[in-house]
Structures are given as C-alpha cells and as structure tokens.
KEKE-3310 file (N, C-alpha, C; in steps of 0.2 Angstrom, whole numbers, plus 5000, padded with zeros to 4 digits):
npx = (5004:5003:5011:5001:5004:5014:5011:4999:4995:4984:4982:4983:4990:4999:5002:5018:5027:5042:5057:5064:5077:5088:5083:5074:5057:5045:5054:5055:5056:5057:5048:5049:5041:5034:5030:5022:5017:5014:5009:5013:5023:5029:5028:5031:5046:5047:5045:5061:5066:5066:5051:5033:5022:5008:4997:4983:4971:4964:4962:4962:4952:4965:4977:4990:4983:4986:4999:5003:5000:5006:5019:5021:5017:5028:5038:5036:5027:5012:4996:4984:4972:4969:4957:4947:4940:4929:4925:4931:4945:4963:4975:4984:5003:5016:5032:5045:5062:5076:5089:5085:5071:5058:5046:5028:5016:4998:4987:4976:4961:4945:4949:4951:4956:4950:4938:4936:4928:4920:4915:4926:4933:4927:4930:4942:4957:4963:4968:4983:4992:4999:5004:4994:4996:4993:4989:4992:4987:4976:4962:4962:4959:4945:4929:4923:4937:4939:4928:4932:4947:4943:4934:4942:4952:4944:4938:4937:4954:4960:4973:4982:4991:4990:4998:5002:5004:5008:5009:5005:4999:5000:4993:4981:4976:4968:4955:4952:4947:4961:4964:4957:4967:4974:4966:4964:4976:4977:4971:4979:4991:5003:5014:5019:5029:5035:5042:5039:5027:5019:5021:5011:5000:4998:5002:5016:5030:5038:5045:5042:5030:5023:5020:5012:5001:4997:4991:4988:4992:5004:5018:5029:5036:5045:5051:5066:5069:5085:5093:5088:5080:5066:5062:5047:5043:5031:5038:5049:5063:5064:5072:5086:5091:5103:5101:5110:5123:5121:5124:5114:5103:5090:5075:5062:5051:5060:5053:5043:5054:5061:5048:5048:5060:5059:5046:5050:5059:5057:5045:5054:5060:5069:5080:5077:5086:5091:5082:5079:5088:5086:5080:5084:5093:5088:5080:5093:5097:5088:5087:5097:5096:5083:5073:5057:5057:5072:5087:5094:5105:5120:5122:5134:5137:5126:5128:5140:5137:5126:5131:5142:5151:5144:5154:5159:5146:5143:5154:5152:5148:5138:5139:5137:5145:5146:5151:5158:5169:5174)
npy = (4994:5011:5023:5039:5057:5068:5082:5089:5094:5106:5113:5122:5111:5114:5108:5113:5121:5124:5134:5123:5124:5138:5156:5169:5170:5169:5163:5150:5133:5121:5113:5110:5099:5100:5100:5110:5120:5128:5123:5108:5109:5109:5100:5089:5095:5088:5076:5071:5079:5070:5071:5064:5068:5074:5078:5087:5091:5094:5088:5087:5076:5069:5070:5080:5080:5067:5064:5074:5071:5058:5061:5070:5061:5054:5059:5055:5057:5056:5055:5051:5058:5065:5074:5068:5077:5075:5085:5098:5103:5099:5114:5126:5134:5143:5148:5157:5155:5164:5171:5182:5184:5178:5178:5176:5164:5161:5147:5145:5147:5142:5129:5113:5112:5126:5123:5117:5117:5121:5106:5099:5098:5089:5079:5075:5067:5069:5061:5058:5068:5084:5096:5108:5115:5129:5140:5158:5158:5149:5154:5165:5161:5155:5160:5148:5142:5149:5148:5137:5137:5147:5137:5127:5137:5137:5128:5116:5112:5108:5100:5101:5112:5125:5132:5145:5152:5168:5170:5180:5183:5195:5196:5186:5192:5203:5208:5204:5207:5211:5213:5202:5192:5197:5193:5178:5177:5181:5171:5159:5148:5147:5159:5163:5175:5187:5200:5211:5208:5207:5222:5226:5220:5222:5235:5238:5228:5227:5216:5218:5228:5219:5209:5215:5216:5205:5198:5185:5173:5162:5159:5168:5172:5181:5185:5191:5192:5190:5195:5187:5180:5184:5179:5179:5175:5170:5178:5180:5191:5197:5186:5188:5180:5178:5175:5163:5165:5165:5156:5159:5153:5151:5158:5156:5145:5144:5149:5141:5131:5136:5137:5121:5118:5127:5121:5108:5107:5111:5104:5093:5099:5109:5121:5140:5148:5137:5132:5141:5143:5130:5132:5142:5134:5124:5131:5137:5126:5126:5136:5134:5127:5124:5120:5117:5112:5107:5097:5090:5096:5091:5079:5083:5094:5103:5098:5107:5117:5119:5119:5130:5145:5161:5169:5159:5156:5168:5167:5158:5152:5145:5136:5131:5120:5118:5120:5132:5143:5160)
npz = (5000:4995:5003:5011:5004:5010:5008:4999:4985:4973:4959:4943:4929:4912:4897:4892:4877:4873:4864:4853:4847:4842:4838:4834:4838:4831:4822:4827:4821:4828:4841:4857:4871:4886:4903:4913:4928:4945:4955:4950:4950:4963:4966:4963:4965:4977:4981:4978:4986:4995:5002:5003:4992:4986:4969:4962:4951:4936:4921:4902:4894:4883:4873:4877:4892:4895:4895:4904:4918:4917:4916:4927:4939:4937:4944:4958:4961:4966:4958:4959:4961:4952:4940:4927:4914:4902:4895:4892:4886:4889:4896:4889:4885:4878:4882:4880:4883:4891:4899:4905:4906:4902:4891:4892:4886:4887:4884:4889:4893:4896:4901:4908:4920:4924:4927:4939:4955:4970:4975:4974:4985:4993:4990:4991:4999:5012:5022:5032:5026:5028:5025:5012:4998:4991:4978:4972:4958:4956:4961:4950:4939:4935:4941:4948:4953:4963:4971:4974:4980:4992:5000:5003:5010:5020:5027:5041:5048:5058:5064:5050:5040:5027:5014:5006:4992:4983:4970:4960:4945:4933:4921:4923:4932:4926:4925:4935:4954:4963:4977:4981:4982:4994:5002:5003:5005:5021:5027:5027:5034:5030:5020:5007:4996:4982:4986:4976:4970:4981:4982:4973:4976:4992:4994:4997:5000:5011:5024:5038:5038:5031:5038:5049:5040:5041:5053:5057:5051:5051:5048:5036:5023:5012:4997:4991:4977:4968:4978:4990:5003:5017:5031:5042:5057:5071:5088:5082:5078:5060:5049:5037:5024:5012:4994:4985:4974:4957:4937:4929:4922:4916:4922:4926:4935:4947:4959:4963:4964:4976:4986:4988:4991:5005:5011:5013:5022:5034:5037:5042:5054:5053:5056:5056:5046:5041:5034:5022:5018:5012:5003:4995:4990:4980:4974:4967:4957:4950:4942:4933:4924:4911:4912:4922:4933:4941:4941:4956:4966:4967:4982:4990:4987:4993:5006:5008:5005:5016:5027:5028:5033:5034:5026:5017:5011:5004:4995:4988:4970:4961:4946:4928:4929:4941:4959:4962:4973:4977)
capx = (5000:5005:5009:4998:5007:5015:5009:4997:4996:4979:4981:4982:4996:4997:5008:5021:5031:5049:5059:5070:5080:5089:5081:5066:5050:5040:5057:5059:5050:5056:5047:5051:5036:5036:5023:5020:5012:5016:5008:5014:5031:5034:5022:5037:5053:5048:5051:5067:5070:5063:5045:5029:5017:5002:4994:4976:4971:4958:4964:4956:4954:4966:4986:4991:4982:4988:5008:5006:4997:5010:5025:5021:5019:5034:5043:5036:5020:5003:4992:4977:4966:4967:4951:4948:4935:4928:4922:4934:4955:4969:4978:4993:5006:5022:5037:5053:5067:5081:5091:5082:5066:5053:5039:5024:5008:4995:4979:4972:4951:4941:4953:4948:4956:4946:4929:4937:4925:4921:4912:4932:4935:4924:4931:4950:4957:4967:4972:4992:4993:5003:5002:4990:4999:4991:4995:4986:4986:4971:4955:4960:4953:4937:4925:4922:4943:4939:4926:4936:4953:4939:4932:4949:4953:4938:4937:4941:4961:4965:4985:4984:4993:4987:5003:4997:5012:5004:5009:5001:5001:4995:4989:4976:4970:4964:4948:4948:4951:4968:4963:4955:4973:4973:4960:4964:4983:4976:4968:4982:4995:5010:5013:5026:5025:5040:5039:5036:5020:5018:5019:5003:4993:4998:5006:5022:5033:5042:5044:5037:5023:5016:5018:5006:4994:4994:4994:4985:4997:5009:5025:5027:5042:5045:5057:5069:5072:5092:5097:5087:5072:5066:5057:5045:5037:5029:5037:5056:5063:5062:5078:5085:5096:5106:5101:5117:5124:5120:5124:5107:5102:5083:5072:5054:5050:5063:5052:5041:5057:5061:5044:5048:5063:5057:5042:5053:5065:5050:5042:5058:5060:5075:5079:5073:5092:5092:5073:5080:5095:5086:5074:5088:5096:5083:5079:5098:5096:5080:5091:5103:5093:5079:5066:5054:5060:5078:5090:5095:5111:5124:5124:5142:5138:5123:5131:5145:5135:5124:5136:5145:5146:5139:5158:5160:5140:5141:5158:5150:5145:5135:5138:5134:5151:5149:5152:5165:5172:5177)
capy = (5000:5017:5029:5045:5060:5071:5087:5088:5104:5109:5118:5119:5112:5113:5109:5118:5122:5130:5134:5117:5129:5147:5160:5173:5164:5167:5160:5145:5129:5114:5114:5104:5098:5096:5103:5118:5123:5130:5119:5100:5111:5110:5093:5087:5094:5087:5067:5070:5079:5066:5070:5063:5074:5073:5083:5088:5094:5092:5090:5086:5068:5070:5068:5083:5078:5060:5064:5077:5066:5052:5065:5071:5055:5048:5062:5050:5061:5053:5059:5050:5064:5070:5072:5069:5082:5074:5089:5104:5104:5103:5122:5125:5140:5147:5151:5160:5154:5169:5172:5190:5184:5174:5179:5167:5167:5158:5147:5140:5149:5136:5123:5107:5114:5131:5119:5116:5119:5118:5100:5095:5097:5083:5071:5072:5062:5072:5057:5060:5075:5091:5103:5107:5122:5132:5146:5162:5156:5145:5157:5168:5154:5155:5160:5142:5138:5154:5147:5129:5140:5149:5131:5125:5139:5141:5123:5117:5110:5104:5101:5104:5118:5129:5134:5147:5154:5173:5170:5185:5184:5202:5197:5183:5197:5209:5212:5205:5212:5209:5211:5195:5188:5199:5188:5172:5175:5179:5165:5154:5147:5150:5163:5164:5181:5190:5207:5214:5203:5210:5229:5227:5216:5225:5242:5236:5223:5229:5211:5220:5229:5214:5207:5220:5216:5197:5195:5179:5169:5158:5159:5171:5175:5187:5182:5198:5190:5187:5197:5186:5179:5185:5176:5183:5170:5170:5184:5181:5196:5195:5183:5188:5176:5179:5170:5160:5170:5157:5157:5161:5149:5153:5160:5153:5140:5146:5150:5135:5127:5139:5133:5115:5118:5128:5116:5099:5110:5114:5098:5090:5104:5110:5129:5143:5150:5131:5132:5148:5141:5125:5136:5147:5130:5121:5137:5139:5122:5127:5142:5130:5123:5126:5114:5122:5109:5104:5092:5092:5099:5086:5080:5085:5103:5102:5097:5109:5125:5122:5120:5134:5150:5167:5173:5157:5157:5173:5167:5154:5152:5139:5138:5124:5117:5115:5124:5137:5147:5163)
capz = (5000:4996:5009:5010:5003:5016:5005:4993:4981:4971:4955:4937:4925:4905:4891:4891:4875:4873:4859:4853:4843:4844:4833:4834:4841:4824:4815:4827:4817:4829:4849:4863:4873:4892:4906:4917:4932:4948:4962:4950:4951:4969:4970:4958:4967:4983:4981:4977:4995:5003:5004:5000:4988:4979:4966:4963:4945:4929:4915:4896:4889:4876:4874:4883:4898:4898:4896:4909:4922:4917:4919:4937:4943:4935:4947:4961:4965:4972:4954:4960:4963:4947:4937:4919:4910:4896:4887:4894:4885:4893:4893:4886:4887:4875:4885:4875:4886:4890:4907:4908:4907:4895:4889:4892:4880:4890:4879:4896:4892:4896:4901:4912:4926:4926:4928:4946:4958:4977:4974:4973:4993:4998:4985:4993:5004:5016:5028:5033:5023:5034:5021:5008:4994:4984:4975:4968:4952:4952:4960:4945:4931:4935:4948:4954:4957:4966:4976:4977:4985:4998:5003:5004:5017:5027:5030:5049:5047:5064:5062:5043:5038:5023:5011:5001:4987:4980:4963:4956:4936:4934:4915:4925:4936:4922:4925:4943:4960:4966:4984:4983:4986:5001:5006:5002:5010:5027:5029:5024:5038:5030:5014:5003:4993:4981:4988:4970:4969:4986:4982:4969:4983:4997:4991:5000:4998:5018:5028:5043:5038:5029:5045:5052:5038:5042:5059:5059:5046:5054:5045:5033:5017:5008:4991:4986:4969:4968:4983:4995:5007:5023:5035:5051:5061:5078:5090:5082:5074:5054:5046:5030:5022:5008:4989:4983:4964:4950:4934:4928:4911:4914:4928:4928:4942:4953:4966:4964:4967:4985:4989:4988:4999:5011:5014:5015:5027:5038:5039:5044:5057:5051:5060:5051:5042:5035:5030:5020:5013:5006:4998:4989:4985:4977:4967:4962:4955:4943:4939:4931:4919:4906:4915:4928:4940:4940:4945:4963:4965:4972:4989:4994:4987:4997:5013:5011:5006:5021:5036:5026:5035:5031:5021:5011:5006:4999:4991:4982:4965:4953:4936:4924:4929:4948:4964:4962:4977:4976)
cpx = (5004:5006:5003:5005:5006:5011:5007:4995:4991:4982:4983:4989:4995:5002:5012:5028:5036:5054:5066:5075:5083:5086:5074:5061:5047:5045:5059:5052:5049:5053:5046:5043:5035:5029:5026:5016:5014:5016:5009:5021:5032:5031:5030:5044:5053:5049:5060:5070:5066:5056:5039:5025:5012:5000:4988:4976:4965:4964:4958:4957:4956:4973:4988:4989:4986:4995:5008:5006:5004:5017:5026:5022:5026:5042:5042:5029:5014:4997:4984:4970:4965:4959:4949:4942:4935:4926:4927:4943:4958:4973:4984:4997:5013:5027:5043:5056:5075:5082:5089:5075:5063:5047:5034:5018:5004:4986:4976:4962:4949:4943:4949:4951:4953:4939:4930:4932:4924:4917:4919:4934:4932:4926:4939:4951:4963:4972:4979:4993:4996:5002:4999:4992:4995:4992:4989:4985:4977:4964:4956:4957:4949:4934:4922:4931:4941:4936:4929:4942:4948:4937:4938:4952:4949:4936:4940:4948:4962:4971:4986:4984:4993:4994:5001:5004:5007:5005:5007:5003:4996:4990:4982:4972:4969:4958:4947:4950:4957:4967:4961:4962:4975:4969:4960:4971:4981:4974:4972:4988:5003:5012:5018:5023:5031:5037:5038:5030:5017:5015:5012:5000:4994:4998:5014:5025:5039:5041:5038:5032:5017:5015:5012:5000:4992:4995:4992:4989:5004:5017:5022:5035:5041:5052:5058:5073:5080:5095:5094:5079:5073:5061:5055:5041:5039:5033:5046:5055:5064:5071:5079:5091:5096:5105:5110:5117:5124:5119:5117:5104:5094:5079:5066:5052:5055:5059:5047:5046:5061:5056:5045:5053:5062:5054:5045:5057:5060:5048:5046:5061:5066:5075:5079:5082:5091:5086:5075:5082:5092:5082:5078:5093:5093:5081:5085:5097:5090:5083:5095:5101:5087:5071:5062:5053:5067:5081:5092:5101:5116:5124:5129:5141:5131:5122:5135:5141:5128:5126:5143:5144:5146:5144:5156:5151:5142:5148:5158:5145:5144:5137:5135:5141:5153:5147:5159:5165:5178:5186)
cpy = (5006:5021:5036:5050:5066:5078:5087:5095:5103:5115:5118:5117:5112:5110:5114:5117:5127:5128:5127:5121:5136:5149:5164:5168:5163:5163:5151:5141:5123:5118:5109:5105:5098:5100:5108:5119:5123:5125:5111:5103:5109:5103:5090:5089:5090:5078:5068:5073:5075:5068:5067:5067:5070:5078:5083:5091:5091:5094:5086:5077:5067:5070:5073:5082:5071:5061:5068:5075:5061:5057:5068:5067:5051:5053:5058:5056:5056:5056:5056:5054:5068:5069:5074:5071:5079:5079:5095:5099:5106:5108:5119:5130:5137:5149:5150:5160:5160:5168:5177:5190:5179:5175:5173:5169:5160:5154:5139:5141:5141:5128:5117:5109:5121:5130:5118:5117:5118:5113:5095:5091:5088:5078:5069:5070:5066:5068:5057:5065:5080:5095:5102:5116:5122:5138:5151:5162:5153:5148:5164:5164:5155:5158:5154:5139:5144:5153:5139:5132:5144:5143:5129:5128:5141:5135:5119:5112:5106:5106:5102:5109:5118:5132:5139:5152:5161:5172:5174:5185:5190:5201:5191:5187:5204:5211:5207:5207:5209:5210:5206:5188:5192:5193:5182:5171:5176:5174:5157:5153:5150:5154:5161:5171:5183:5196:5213:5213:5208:5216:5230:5224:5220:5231:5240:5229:5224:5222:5214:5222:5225:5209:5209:5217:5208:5195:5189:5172:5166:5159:5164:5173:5178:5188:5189:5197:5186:5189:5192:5183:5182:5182:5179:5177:5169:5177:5186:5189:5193:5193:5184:5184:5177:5173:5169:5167:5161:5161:5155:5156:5154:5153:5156:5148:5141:5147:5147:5130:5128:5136:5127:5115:5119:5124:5110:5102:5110:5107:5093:5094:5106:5120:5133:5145:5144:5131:5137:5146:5134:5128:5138:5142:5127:5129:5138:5133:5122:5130:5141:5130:5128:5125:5119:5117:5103:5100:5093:5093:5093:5086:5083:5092:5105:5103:5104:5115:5125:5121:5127:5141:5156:5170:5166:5155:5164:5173:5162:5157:5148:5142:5132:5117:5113:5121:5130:5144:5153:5166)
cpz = (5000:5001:5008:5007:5009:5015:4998:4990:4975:4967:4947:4933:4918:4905:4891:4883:4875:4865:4859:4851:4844:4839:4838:4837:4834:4817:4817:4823:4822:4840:4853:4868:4880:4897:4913:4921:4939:4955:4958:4952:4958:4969:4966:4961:4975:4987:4980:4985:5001:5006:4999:4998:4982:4975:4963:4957:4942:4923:4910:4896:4881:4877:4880:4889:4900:4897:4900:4915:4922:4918:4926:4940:4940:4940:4955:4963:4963:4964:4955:4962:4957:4943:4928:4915:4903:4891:4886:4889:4889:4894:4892:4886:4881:4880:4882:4881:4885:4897:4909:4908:4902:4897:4888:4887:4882:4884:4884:4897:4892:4896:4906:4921:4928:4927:4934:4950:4966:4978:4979:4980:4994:4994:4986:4998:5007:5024:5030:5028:5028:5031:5015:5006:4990:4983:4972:4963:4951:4955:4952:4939:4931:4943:4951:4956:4963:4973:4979:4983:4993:5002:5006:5012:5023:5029:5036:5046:5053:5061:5054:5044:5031:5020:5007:4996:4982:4973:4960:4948:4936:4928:4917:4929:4935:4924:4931:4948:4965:4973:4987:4985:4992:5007:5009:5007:5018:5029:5028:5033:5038:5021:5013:4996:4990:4986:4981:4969:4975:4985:4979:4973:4986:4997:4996:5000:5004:5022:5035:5041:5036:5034:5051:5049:5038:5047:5061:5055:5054:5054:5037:5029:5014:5003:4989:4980:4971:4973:4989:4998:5015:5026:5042:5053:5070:5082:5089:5077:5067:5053:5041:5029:5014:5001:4988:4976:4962:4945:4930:4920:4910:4920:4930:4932:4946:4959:4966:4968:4975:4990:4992:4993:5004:5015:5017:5020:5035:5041:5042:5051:5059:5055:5054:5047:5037:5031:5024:5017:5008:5001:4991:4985:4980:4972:4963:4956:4949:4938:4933:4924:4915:4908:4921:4933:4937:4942:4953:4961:4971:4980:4991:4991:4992:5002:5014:5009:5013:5028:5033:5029:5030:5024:5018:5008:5001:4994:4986:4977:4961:4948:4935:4926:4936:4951:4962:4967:4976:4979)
residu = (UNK:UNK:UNK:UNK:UNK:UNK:UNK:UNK:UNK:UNK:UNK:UNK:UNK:UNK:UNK:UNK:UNK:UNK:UNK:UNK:UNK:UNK:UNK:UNK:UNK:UNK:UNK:UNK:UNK:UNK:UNK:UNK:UNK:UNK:UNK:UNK:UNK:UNK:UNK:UNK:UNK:UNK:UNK:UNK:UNK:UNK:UNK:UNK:UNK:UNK:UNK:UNK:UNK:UNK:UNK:UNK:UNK:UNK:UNK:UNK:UNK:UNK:UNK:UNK:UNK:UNK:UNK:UNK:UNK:UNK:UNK:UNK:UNK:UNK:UNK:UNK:UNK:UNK:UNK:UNK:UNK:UNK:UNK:UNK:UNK:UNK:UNK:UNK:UNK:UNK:UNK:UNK:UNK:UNK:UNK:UNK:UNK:UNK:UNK:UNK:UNK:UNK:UNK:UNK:UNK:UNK:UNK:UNK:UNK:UNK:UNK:UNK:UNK:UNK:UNK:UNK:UNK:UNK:UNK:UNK:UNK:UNK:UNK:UNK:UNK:UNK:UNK:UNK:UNK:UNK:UNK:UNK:UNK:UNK:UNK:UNK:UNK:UNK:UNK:UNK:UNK:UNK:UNK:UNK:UNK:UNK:UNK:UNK:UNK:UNK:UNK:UNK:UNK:UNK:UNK:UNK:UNK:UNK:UNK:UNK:UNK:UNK:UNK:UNK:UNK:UNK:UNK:UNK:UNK:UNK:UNK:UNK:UNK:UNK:UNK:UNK:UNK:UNK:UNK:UNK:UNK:UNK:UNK:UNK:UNK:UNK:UNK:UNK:UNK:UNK:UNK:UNK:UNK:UNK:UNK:UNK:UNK:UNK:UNK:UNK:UNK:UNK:UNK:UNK:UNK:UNK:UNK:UNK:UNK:UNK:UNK:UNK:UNK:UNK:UNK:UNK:UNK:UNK:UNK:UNK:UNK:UNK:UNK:UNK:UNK:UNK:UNK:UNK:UNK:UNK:UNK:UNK:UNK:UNK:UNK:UNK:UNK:UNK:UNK:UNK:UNK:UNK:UNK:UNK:UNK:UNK:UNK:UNK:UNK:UNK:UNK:UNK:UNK:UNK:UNK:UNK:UNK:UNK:UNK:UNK:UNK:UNK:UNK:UNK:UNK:UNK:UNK:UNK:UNK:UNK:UNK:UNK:UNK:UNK:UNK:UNK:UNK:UNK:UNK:UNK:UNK:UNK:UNK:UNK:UNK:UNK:UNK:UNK:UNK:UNK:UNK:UNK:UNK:UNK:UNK:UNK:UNK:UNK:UNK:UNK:UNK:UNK:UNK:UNK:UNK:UNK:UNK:UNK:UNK:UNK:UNK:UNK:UNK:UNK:UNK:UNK:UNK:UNK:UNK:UNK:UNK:UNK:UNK:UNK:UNK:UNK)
# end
C-alpha cells in the first residue's frame, strides 16, 4: 500500500512548449514539449527531497492531459486525485526561454482545470497529509477555482497547515480584484510572497509591515528575487538570508522550486536559516537549467553549502560546471 502523501498541492498544470532551437519565436519551426504549472512544480521537486506529495488537477481527455498526468507521477508524486474532464481541453502556454526573462503566452480559456470547483473538497482524501499548497494562480481561472481556493481555506484544518504561494500573474488578474489575494493570503498558515507581487497586493513589499497586515498567518516569506528571502514568524525578529549568485540559464520555476525547499526543510524541522538556505538551494538548481523543475544539486555541494558560513555562502558560485568558490 502506498503511503499517504506528506503534501498535497491543488492547481492547474498545462503543456508547456519551449523553443527546441535558437532564433526569433516566429522563425523557430522545431518545439520541445514538456509541462508547466506552479503547484505540480513544487508537487514534483519534493520526492526528490525526501517528501511525500500529491497533486490535485483536471485535465482534458486528450494527449496533453495523459503525458502530463504520466509525467508528474513519474517524478514519484501521488496523481490519483486528478480528474479527467471529458468535454473541457487541457491548457497549454508558450514560453521564450532567455536568462532576463521569458515571455509566456497563455491558451488556458476554458481549460479542464478552470471547471474546478468547490464540489472538489469533499472528494480528497486528506488522511496523513501536513500541508495542503496552493498558490494564487488558480481562483483567477474561473469563479468556481475561486470558490474551490475559499472552501479550501475556510474549512476546519485541525494540524493541517494551509501553504498558500501569492503568485500573482498580473495578466490573469485583468479584469479581477487583486485584493481578493489579500483575502485568500490571510487566511492561509504560512505565505510565501516576492515582495514585487507583494507591492501590487499590498502596496508594500516591507517584511514587517506585511507582518502588520497578516497577523494571523503563521509563518510568513517574503522572496527579494536574487538578493534574497526573509522570513517573520511567531514573535522572532524577521531573518534575512542571503540568495546563493548562480549562473542564471533561465528563471521561471525558481520560486516554485524555494517553495519546495522551504516546505521539506520545515516539515523536517530544520531551523529557520536552513529552511531559507534549502529554499535558495533548490531554486539555484532550477536556475541552472531550462526545465521548471531541475536536477537536485549534488549532495556534497549540498552538505557543504549548508554547514557553510555566512563569508563562504556569499563566496560561492554555481555555474553549469559546479560549485566554484570565490
């Protein structure tokens, strides 16, 4: 019998194409196929450090659904909760791969995971579960993920803790009210927030203040891109620990993959500086690559960047080659 999954994460994934090729977008002809989405991304780095995870989705009854389904679970994740929408498509997304950014072009309208709705709750099995992630991505889809992420949070928990990742995609909250991830994030256990995403939620992206404006949050981060993360929780003063430098291939799941460390670091009841450092490792790692969840980074670099102090962390460097110490 399978174990229960330690943490199970709710939300949508597509097809994700990337260019096979270098050139222009409109001159590349050949593309690589793989898949995308925020909450199978961290549900996917999290076997690998030693935790158990499931993932929660709809998809279409059509190829892209069935190789994305079979590619989660082949990361060793729990997909028995997914649910197969016979009349709704799988989404799918363009991402132009660069180290300054990629441009994504989203054709998720009427996908099988924006038919989500608060039906979903009563049909999971939450038995050994600790943590249940979800991210602000998925009430913008529709007004019923909306009303599924509200069920989700307003339902009684006991010991389960409520992960909630703000992801704000400003082009999904066009025409809705971005305070409604105000909403959603109170009520959550433990946030993870950039503090850019932040400023447009909050009007501030200041570890304390948002401390003020969440005082009922458990544990609370607040990602400074490449300079860093900082963490407030309970009545310590706020901890900022220093991102690694990495030789930057491509950005996008980075902070999917912080997630994923932070939370195994957590659940393991690792002290908070090492909660921080497995975050910025597991993200260096994504950074590396092209993929929106990467290889792990060697144990012995691992070991030795986190018994590492404060001068040689900030004297280290990934590349594509290794560790190298400045």
């Amino acid at each position: 019998m399978t174990s229960a999954p330690e943490v199970l994460c709710i939300g949508e994934s597509m097809a994700l194409f990337v260019p096979a090729e270098p050139g222009p977008p409109d001159e590349v002809r050949s593309w690589l196929r793989t898949i995308g989405g925020a909450e199978s991304n961290v549900a996917c780095h999290l076997p690998a450090l030693g935790v158990r995870s499931g993932w929660v989705s709809a998809v279409g009854d059509d190829p892209f659904g069935r190789a994305l389904v079979r590619e989660v679970a082949a990361a060793g994740v729990d997909v028995s909760g997914v649910v197969v929408d016979p009349v709704r498509p799988t989404g799918l997304y363009i991402k132009e791969s660069g180290a300054q950014g990629s441009p994504v072009r989203y054709y998720r309208a009427g996908s099988a995971a924006s038919g989500m709705g608060p039906g979903l709750r009563s049909r999971l099995d939450l038995g050994g579960v600790r943590v249940l992630h979800l991210s602000g991505i998925t009430p913008a889809l529709s007004d019923s993920c909306l009303a599924l992420v509200r069920a989700l949070l307003d339902a009684p928990r006991g010991d389960l803790l409520v992960s909630f990742d703000v992801n704000h995609r400003p082009v999904l909250w066009a025409d809705r009210d971005v305070s409604v991830l105000a909403e959603l994030a109170a009520k959550a256990d433990l946030v993870l927030t950039g503090d850019d995403e932040a400023g447009r939620v909050w009007g501030t992206g200041d570890p304390a203040r948002l401390r003020e404006l969440l005082p009922a949050v458990r544990t609370l981060v607040v990602k400074h891109g490449e300079h860093g993360a900082t963490l407030v929780e309970g009545d310590a003063p706020p901890l900022f620990a220093p991102a690694l430098r990495v030789d930057v291939v491509e950005p996008v799941g980075a902070g999917d993959a912080f997630a994923a460390g932070f939370l195994a670091a957590t659940l393991r009841g690792a002290d908070p500086a090492t909660r921080l450092r497995r975050g910025h490792l597991q993200a260096a790692a994504t950074l590396l690559t092209h993929d929106d969840v990467g290889t792990p980074l060697a144990p012995d670099v691992l070991d030795r960047l986190l018994r590492a102090d404060d001068d040689e962390w900030a004297a280290a460097r990934l590349t594509a080659e290794g560790l190298v110490l400045a």
